[in-house]
C-alpha positions as CSV (number, residue, x, y, z in Angstrom):
1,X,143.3,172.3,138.6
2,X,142.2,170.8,135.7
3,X,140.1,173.2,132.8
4,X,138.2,170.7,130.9
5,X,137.6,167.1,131.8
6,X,136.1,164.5,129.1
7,X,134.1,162.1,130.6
8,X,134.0,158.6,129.4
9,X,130.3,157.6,130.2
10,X,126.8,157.6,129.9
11,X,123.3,158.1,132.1
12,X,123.3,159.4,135.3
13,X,127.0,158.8,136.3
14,X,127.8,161.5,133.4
15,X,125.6,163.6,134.7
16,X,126.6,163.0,138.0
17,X,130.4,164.1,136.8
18,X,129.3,166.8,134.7
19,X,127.8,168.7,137.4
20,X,130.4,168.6,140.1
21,X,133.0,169.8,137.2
22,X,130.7,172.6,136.7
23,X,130.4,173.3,140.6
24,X,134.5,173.4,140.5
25,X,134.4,175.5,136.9
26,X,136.2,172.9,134.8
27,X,134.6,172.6,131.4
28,X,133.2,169.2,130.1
29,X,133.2,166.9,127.0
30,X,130.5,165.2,126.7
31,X,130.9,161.8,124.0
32,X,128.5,159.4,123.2
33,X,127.0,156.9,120.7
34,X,124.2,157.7,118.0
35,X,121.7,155.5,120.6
36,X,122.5,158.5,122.9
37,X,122.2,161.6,120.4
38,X,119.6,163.4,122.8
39,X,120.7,162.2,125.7
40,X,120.8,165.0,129.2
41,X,124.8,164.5,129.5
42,X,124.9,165.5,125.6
43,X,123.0,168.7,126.2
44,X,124.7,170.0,129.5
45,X,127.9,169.5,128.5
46,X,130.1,172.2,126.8
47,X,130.8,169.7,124.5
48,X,129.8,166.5,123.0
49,X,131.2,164.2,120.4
50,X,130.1,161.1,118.9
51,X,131.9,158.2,119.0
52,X,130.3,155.3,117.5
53,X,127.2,153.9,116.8
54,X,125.1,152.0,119.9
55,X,126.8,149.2,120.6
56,X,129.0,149.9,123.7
57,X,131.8,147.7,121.6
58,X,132.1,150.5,119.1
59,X,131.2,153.3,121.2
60,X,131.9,153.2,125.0
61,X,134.4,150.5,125.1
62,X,136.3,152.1,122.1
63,X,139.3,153.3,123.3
64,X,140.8,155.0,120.5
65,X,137.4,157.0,119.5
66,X,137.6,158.3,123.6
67,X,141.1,159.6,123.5
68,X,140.8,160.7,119.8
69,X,138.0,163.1,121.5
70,X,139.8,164.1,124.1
71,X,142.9,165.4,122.6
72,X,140.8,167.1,119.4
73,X,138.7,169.1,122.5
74,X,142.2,169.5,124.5
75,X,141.1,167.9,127.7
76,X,143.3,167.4,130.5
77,X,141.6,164.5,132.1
78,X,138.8,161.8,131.6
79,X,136.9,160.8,133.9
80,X,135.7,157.2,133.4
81,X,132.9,156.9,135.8
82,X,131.8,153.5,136.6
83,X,131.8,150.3,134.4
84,X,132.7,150.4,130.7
85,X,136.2,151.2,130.8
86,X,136.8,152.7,134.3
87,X,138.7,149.7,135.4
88,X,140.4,149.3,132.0
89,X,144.4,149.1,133.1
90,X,145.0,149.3,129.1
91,X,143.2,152.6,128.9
92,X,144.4,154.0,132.0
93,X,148.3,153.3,130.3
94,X,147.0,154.7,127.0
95,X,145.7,157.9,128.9
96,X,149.1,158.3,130.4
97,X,150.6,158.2,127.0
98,X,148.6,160.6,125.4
99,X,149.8,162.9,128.2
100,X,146.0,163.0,129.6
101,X,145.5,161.8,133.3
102,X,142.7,159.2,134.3
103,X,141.5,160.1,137.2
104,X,141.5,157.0,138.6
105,X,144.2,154.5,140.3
106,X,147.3,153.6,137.6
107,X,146.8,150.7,135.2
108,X,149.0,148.6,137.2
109,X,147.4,149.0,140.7
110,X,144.0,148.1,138.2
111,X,145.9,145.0,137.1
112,X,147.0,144.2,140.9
113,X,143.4,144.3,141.8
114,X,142.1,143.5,138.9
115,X,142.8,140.0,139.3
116,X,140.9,138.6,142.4
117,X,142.9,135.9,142.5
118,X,145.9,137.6,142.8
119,X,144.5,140.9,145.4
120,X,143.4,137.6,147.5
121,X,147.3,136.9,147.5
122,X,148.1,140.5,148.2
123,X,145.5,140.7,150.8
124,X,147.1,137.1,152.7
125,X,150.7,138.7,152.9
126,X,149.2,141.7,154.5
127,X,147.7,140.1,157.1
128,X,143.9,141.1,155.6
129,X,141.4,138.1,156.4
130,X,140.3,136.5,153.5
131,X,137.9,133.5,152.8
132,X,139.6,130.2,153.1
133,X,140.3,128.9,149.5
134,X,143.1,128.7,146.9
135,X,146.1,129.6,147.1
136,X,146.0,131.6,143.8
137,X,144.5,130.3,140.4
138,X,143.0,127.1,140.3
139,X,143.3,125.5,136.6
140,X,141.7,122.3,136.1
141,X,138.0,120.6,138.0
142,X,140.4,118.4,139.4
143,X,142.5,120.7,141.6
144,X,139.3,122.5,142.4
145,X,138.0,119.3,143.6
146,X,141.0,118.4,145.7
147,X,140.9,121.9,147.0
148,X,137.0,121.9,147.7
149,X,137.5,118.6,149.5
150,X,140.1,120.0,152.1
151,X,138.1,123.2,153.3
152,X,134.5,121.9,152.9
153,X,131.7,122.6,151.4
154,X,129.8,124.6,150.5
155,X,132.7,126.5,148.4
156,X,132.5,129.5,145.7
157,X,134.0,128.9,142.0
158,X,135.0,132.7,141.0
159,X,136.3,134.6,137.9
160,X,139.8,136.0,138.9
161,X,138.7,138.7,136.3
162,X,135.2,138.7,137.2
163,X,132.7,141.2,138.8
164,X,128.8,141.8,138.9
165,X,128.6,138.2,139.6
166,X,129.5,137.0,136.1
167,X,131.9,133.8,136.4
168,X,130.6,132.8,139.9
169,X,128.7,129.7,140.5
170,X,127.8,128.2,144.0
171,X,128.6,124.2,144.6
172,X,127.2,122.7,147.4
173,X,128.7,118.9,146.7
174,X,131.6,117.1,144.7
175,X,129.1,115.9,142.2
176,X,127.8,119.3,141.5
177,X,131.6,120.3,141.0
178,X,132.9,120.0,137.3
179,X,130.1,120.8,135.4
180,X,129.9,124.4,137.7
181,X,133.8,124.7,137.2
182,X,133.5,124.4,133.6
183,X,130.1,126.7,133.5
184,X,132.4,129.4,135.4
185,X,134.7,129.4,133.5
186,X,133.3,129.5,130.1
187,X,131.3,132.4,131.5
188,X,134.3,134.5,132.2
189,X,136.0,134.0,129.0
190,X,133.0,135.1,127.1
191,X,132.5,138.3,129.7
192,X,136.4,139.2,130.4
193,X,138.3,137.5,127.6
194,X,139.9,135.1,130.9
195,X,139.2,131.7,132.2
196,X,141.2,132.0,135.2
197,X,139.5,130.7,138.2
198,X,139.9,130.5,142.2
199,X,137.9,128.5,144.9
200,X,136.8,130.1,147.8
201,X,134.5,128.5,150.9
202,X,131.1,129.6,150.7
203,X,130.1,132.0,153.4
204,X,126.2,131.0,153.9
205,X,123.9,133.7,154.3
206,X,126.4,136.4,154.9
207,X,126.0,140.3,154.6
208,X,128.0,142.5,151.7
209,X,129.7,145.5,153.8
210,X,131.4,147.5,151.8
211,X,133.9,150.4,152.6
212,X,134.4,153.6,151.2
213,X,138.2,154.2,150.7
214,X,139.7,157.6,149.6
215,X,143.8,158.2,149.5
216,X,145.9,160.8,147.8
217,X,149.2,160.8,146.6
218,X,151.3,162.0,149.7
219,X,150.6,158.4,151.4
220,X,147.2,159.9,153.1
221,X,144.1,157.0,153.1
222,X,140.9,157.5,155.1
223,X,137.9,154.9,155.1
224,X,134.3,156.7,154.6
225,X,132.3,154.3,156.7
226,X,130.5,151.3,155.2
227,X,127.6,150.4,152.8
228,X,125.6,147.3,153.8
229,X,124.7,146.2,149.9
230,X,123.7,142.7,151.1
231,X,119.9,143.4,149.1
232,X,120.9,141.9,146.1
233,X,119.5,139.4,143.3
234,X,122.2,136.8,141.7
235,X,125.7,139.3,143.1
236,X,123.4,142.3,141.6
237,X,122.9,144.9,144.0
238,X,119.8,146.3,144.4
239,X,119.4,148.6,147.3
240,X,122.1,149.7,149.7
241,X,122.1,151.4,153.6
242,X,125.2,153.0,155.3
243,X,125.4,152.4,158.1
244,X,125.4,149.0,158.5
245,X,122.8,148.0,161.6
246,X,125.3,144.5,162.2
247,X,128.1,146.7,163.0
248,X,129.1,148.0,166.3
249,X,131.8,150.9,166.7
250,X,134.7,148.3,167.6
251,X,133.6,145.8,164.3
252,X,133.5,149.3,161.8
253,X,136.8,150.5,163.5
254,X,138.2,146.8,162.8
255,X,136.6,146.5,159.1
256,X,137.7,149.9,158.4
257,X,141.4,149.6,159.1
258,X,141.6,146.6,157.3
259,X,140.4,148.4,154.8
260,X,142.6,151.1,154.8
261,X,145.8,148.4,155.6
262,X,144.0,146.9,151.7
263,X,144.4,149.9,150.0
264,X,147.4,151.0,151.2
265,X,149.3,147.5,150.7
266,X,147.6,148.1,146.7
267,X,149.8,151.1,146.6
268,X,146.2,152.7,145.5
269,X,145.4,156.6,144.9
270,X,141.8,157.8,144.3
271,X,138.2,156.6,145.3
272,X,138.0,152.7,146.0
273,X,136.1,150.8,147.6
274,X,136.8,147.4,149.2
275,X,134.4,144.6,150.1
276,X,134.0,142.1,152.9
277,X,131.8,139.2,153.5
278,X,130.3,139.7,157.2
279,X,129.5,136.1,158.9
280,X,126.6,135.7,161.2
281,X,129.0,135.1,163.7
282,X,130.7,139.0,162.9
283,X,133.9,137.3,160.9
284,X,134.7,139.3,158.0
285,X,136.4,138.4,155.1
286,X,138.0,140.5,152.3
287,X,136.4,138.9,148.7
288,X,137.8,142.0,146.1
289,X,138.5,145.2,145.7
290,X,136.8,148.0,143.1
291,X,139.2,150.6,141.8
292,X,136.3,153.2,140.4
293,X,133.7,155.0,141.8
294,X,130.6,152.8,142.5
295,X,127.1,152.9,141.7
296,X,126.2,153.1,145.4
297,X,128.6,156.0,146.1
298,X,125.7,158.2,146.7
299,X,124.8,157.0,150.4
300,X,128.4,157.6,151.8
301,X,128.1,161.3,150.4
302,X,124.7,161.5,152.4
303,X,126.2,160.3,155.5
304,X,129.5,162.2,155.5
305,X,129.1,165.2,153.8
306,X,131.9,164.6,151.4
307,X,131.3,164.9,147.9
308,X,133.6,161.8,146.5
309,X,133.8,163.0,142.4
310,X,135.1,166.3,143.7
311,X,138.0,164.4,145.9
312,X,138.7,162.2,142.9
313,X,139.2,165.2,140.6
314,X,141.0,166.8,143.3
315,X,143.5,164.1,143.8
316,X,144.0,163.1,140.1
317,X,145.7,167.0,139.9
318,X,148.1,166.7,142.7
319,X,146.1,167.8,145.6
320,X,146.3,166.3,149.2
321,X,143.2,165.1,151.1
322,X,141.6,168.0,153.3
323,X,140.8,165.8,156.0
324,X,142.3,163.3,158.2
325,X,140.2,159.8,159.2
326,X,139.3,161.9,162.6
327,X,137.5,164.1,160.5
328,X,135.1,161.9,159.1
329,X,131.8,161.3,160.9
330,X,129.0,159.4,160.2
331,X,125.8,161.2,160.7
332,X,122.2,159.8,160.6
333,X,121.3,157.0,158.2
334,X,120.8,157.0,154.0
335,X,119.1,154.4,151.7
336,X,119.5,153.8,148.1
337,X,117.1,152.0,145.7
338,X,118.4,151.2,142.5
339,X,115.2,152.2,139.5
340,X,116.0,149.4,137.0
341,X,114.4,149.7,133.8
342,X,112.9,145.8,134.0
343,X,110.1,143.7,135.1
344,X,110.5,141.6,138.3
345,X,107.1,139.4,138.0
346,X,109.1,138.1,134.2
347,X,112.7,137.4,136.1
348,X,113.6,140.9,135.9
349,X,113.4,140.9,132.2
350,X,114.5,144.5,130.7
351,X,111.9,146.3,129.7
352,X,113.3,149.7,127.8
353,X,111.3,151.7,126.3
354,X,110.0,155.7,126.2
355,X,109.8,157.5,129.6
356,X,105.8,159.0,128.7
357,X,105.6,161.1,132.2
358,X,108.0,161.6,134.6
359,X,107.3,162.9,138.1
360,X,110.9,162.5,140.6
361,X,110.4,163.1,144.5
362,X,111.8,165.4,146.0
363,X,111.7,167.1,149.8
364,X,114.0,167.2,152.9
365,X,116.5,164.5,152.4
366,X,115.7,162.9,149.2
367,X,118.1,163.1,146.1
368,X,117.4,161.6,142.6
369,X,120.2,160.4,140.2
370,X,118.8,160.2,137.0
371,X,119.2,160.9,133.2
372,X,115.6,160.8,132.7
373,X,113.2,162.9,131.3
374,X,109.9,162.8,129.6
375,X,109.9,162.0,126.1
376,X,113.2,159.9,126.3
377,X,113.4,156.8,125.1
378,X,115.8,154.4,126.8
379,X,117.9,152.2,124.9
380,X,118.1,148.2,125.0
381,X,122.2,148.6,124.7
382,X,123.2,149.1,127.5
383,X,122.5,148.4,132.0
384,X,118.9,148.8,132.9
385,X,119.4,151.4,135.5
386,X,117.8,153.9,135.0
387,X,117.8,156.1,137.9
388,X,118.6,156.1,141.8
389,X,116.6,157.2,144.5
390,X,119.2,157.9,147.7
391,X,117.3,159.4,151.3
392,X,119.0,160.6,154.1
393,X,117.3,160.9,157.7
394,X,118.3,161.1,161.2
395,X,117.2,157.7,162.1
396,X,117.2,154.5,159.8
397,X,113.7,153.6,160.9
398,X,112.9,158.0,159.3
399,X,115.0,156.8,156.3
400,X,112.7,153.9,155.6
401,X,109.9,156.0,156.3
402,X,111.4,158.9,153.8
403,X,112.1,156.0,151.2
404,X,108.7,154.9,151.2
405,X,107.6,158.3,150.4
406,X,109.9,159.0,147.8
407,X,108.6,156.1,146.2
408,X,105.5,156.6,146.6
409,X,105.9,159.9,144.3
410,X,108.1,158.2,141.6
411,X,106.1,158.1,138.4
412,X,108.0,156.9,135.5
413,X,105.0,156.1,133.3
414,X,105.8,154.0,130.0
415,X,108.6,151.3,131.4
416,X,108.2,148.7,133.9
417,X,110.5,149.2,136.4
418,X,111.5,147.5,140.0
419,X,109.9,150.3,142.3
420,X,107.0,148.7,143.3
421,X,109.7,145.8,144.3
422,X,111.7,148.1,146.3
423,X,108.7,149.6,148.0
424,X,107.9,146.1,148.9
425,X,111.3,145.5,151.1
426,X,110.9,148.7,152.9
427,X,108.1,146.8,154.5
428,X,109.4,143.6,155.2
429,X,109.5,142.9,158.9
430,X,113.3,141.5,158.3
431,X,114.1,144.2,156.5
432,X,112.7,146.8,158.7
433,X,114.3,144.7,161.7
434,X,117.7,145.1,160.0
435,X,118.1,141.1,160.3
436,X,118.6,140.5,156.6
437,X,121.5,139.0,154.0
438,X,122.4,138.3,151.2
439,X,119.6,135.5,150.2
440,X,116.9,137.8,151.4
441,X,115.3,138.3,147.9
442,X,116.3,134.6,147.0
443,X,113.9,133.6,150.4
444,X,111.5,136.2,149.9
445,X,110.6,137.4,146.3
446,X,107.6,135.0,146.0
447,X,106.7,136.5,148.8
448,X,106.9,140.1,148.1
449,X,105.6,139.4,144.4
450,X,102.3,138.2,146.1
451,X,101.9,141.4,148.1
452,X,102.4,143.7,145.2
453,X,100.2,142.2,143.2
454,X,97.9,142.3,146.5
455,X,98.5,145.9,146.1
456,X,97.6,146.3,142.7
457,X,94.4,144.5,142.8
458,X,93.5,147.3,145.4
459,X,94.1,150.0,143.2
């Protein structure tokens, strides 16, 4: 096993790492930028090194400050968490020739799945359904045109480097076409440095079910069970479920060996997930796979038992999975509400600022993820998350219930955030139904908007 493990992130997701390595006795490094000087992962590490000033360019993203840290503090590993540079296939390389291991999947499976374009490809010659589109990158309006033309609209202009929704656009007729192509595309090369695109039909109102994959390296893959993450504004996630209430036993068993037949035809090792599109008719659809941990990672663990940063760490040394896909069982249901640090009544603007009071829930079933506490002062440079509030009950209808609670006790005086938002879906009729998708908040935040100022004016 590894004795000290540097780990390449920030927030809660440090922390997150931090303490399992301290749960398995492997010392931690701790880096961060001179925005983050008193932040919690700085404090509870055994040790921390700056490595640039805020901006995540300098800092975060800067490779050769990272492994610099790591071999001055003799680490064995980093851990890249999510985002930033944890599905970097340059850093993973540069990690393997500094003779430290990224515990993570190799650069080139992150290149081979990297590229949604060409994981689509991957995905058709192993017999994984995917969305009718492209055959592989499109590169001018015109062929997306001819293309759009021959499976119908609506159709789905993509970023083959793309993720979080940046490089997408939505085109609902030919005239509508070349103006979203070219907004796509210029998008993507000022996020990922690539204007390779793809065309893909539109799914309307479809759900995002998500599996949890895990595989060692002795040819062992299991799934974990699904996430429904279809509560999401412009492809960003907002609150996520596992199980999913659309799937029956025969549908999960089908999803989640076509997962397993994705990860394995990747050649991948470590914690993945991979996403479908769910139909209203139950057709699902491979759209990408994630090579990192996710944000959302927390609801599986609920649900399962398994703690998924330990079984990275584990299989970055060399070790085999304890458990076979008859192990895993899916027990009662967990919810997760993402605490963005922004205001949805101003279009979500981010709103950072210093945390004046904090008060986190707590009680049977409820876990916090947070770098929080009072007297910090969150900074503008990087995501808006700012916490996560994850419940786990026997029933999904107690989880909603627990959910409600927990929110309830959030304080995070000082910052707007969206928890009064979030506490607004868990009463939804749709949402309390089950019978929601992916344009839930797109039909409904007017709606929910109106109640909580309703609310307000009450207090």
């Amino acid at each position: 096993m590894f004795k000290r493990i540097l780990i390449a992130n920030r927030g809660e997701i440090a922390l997150r790492i931090l303490r399992c390595c301290r749960e398995m006795e492997i010392e931690t490094v701790a880096v961060y930028s001179t925005a983050d000087k008193d932040a919690l992962h700085v404090q509870l590490a055994t040790q921390a090194v700056c490595i640039g000033p805020p901006k995540a360019a300098d800092s975060y993203l800067n490779m050769r400050a990272i492994l610099a840290a790591a071999l001055k503090t003799g680490c064995d590993a980093i851990h890249p968490g999510f985002g930033f540079l944890s599905e970097n296939s340059e850093f993973a390389r540069l990690c393997a020739e500094c003779g430290i291991v990224f515990i993570g999947p190799s650069g080139d499976v992150i290149d081979a799945m990297g590229n949604k374009s060409a994981a689509r490809t991957l995905m058709i010659r192993n017999r994984v359904p995917v969305v009718p589109g492209s055959d592989g990158a499109v590169e001018t309006a015109e062929d997306a045109a001819r293309i759009a033309e021959k499976i119908g609209y609506p159709v789905l202009i993509k970023a083959a480097a793309g993720g979080g929704g940046r490089g997408m656009r939505r085109v609902f007729s030919p005239d509508e076409l070349e103006s979203s192509f070219a907004a796509a595309r210029a998008e993507s090369v000022a996020c990922f440095g690539s204007g390779e695109m793809y065309l893909e039909k539109l799914v309307l109102q479809p759900r995002h079910v998500e599996f949890q994959i895990l595989a060692d390296n002795f040819g062992n893959v299991v799934h974990l069970g699904e996430r429904d993450c279809s509560i999401q504004r412009k492809n960003q996630k907002l609150m996520e479920e596992s199980p999913c209430k659309a799937l029956s036993p025969a549908l999960r068993e089908q999803m989640g060996a076509a997962a397993v037949a994705a990860a394995r035809a990747a050649g991948y090792t470590s914690a993945g997930t991979v996403e479908f599109v769910l139909s209203p008719e139950g057709e699902f659809y491979f759209i990408e796979m994630n090579t990192r941990i996710q944000v959302e990672h927390p609801v599986t663990e609920m649900v399962t038992g398994i703690d998924l940063i330990r079984e990275q760490i584990r299989i970055a040394a060399g070790l085999p999975l304890g458990f076979t896909q008859d192990d895993v069982q899916l027990r009662g249901h967990a919810i997760e509400c993402r605490i963005n640090a922004e205001d949805p009544a101003r279009n979500f603007m981010p709103c950072p600022g210093t945390v004046q009071f904090l008060h986190l829930p707590g009680g049977c079933g409820v876990r916090v993820d947070t770098a929080l506490y009072t007297g910090y002062t969150t900074s503008p440079y990087y995501d808006s998350m700012i916490a996560k509030v994850i419940v786990h009950a026997p029933t999904r209808l107690e989880a909603i219930r627990r959910m409600r609670r927990a929110l309830e006790e959030l304080v995070i005086d000082g910052i707007h955030t969206g928890a009064d938002l979030a506490h607004m879906i868990l009463y939804h009729p749709d949402y309390m139904k089950g019978s929601y998708n992916t344009a839930f908040l797109e039909q409904h935040m007017d709606e929910l908007l109106r109640w909580n100022e309703t609310k307000e004016d009450e207090a």
